[in-house]
C-alpha positions in Angstrom: -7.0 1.8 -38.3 -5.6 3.5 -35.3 -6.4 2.9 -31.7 -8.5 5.3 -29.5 -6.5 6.6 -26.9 -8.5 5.2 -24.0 -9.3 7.7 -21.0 -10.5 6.7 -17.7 -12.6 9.4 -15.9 -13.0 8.8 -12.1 -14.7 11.2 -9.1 -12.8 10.2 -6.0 -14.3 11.3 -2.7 -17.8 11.6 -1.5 -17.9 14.6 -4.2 -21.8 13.9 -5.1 -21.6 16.9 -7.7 -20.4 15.0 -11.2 -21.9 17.5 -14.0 -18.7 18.5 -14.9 -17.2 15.7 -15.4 -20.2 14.2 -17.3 -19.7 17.1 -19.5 -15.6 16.4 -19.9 -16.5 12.4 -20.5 -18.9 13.0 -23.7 -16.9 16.2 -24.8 -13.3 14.0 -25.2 -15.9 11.1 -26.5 -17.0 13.4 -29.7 -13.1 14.6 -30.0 -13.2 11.2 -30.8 -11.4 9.3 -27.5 -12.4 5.9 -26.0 -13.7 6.8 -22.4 -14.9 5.1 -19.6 -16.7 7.3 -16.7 -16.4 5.2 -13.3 -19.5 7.3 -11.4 -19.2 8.8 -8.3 -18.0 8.0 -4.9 -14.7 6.0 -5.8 -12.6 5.7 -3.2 -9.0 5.4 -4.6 -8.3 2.1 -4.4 -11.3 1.8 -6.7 -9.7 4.2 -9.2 -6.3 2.0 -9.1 -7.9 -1.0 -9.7 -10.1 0.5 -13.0 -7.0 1.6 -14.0 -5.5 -1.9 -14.0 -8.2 -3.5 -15.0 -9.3 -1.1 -17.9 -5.4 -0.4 -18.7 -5.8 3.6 -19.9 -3.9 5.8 -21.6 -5.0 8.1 -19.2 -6.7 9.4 -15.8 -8.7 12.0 -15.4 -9.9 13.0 -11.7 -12.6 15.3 -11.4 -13.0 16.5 -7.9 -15.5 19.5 -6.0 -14.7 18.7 -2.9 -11.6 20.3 -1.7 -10.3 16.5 -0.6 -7.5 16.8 -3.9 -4.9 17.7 -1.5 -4.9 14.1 -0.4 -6.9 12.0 -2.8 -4.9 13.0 -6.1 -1.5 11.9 -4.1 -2.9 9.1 -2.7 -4.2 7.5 -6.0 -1.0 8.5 -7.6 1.2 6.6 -4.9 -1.6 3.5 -4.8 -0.5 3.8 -8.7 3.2 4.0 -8.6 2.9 1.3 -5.8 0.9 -1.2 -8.4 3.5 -0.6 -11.2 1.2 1.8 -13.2 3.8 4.5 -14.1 2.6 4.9 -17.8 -0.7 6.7 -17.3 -1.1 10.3 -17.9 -2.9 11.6 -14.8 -4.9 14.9 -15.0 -6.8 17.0 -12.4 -9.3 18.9 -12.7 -12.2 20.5 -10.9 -12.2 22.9 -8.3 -8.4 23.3 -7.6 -6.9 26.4 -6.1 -3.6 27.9 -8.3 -1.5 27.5 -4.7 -2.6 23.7 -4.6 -1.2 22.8 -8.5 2.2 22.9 -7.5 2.1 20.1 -4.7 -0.2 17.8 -7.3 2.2 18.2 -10.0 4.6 16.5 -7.4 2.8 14.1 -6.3 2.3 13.1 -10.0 -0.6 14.7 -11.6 0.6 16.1 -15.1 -1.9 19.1 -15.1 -4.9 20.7 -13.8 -7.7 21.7 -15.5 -10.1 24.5 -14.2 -13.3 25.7 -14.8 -14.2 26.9 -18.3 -11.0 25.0 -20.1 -12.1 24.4 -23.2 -12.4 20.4 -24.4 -10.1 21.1 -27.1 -7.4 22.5 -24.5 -7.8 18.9 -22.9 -8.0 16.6 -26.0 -4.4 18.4 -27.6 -3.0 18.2 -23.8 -3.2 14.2 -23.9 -2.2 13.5 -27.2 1.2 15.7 -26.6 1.6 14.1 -23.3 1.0 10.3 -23.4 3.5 8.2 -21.7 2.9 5.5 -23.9 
């Protein structure tokens, strides 16, 4: 038997407002992922170390906020600085077209938007694993 592709999914910020990503943990569960929802309020040095700990496939950040401008960089630096350069890391949330360009930079793989359909997600991260 196969492994699950294993999915971390993390709310970095004081974001209080987790629905969505509720909704994107059991939706990737039933496509039939392994995925482990951190809860709310992780700064990102919390989200780097579940990642090491939990050793992913992939990272998803779910964020309301408006802080993804400097969160989603920060955890993918705190990454690249820890040796973690094999994680698919998505976005999604709240995320304004003109702000995608300077998180795909800073590492993030893709955003995801409001309304994206599970499915859209689930093909997404088994075409782009890094492992």
């Amino acid at each position: 038997m196969e492994r699950k592709i294993r999915l971390i999914v993390a709310k970095p910020g004081l974001d209080g407002h987790d629905r969505g990503a509720k909704v994107i943990a059991r939706g990737l569960r039933d496509a039939g992922f392994e995925v482990i929802y951190t809860g709310l309020h992780q700064t990102p040095d919390d989200i780097v170390q579940s990642v090491i700990q939990e050793d992913p496939d992939a990272l998803l950040l779910s964020i309301l906020s408006g802080a993804h401008p400097v969160l989603f960089p920060e955890i993918t630096k705190k990454l690249h600085e820890n040796g973690v350069d094999d994680v698919l890391v998505l976005g999604g949330g709240i995320i304004p077209e003109e702000d995608v360009p300077a998180l795909k930079e800073a590492g993030v793989s893709e955003v995801f938007g409001p309304g994206t359909k599970i499915q859209e997600i689930a093909d997404y991260i088994r075409a782009n694993l890094k492992r």
